[in-house]
Backbone bond lengths (Angstrom), bond angles and torsions (degrees), N, CA, C in turn:
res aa  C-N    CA-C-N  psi(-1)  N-CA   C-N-CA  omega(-1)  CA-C   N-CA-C  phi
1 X - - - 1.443 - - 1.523 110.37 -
2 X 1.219 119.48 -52.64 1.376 126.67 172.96 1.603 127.17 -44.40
3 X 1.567 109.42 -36.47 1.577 127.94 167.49 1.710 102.41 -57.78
4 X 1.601 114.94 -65.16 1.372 120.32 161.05 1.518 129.45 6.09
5 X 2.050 80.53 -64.26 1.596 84.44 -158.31 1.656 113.99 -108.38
6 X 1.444 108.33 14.47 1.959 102.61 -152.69 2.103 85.82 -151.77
7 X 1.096 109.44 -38.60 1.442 98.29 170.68 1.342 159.15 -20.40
8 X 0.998 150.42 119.85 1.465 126.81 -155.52 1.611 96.99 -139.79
9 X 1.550 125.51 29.46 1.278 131.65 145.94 1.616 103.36 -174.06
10 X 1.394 100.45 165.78 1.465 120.86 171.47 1.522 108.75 92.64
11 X 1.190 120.11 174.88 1.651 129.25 -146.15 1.497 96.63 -66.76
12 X 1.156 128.91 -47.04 1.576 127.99 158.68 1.785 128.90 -24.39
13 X 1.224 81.94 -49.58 1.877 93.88 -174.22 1.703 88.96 -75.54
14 X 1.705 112.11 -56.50 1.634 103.75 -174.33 1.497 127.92 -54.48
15 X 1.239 119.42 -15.91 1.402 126.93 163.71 1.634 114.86 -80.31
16 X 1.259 112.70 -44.24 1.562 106.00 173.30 1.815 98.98 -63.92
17 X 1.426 98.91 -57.57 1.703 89.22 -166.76 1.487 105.21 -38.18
18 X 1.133 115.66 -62.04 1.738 118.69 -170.19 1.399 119.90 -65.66
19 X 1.345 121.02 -6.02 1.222 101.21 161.75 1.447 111.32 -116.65
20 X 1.293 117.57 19.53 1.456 129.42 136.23 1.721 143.16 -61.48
21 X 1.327 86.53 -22.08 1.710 102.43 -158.10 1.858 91.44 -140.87
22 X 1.735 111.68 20.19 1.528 113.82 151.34 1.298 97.13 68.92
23 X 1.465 138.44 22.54 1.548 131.74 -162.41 1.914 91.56 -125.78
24 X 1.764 102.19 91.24 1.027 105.47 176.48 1.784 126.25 -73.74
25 X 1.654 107.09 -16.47 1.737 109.28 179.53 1.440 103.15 -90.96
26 X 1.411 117.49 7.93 1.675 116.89 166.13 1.305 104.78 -95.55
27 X 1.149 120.24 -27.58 1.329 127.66 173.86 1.298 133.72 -61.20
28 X 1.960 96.24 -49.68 1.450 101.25 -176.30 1.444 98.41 -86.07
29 X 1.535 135.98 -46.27 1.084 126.97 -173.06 1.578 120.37 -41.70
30 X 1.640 99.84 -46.48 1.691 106.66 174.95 1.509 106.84 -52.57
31 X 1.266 131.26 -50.20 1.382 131.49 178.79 1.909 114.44 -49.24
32 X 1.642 105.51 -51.00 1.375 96.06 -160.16 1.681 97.34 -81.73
33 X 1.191 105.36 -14.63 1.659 98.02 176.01 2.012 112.41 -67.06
34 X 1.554 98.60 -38.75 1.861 98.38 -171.58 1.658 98.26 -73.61
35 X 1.453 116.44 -11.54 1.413 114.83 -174.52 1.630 96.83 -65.13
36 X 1.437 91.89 -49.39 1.909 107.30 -151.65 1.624 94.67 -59.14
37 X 1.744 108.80 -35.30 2.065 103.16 -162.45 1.529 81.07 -72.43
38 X 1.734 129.66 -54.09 1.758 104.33 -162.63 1.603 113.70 -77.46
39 X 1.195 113.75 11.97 1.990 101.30 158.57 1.320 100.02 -79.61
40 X 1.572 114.19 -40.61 1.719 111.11 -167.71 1.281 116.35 -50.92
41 X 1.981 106.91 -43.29 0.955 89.84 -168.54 1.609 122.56 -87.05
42 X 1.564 99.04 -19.46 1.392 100.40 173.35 1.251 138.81 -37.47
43 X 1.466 98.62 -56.51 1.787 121.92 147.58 0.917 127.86 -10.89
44 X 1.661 104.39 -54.87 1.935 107.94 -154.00 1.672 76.96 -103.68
45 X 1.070 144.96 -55.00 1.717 119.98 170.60 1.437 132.88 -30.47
46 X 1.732 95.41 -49.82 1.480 82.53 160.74 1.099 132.67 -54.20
47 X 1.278 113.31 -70.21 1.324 137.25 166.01 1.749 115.25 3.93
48 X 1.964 96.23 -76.19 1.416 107.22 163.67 1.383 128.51 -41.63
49 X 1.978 102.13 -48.59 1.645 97.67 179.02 1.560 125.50 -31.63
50 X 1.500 84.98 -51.93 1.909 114.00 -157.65 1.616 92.20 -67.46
51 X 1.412 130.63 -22.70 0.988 132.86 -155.67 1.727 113.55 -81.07
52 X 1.525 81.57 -51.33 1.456 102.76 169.74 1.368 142.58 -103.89
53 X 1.386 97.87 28.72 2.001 118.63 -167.51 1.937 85.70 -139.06
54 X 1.343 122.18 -2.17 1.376 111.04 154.08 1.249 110.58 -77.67
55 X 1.239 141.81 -18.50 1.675 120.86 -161.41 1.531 89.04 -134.64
């Protein structure tokens, strides 16, 4: 939330910027991209859990 609101780069600032300046495919793109890094990372957490709750 804090990136959101005080930022001055990265997918945070590009979603405020764009829905500042009415630019909704800066908007959505910034969204489906931070979607795509937290599946990644979700993934590789799981991943680890399972990794390390086998032994």
């Amino acid at each position: 939330m804090g990136e959101l609101l005080v930022s001055k780069e990265g997918l945070g600032y590009l979603i405020m910027y764009g829905s500042q300046v009415f630019n909704i495919n800066l908007v959505i793109t910034s969204v489906v991209i931070l979607a795509i890094i937290s599946y990644l990372m979700y993934f590789l957490v799981n991943k680890l859990e399972k990794m390390f709750l086998k032994h």
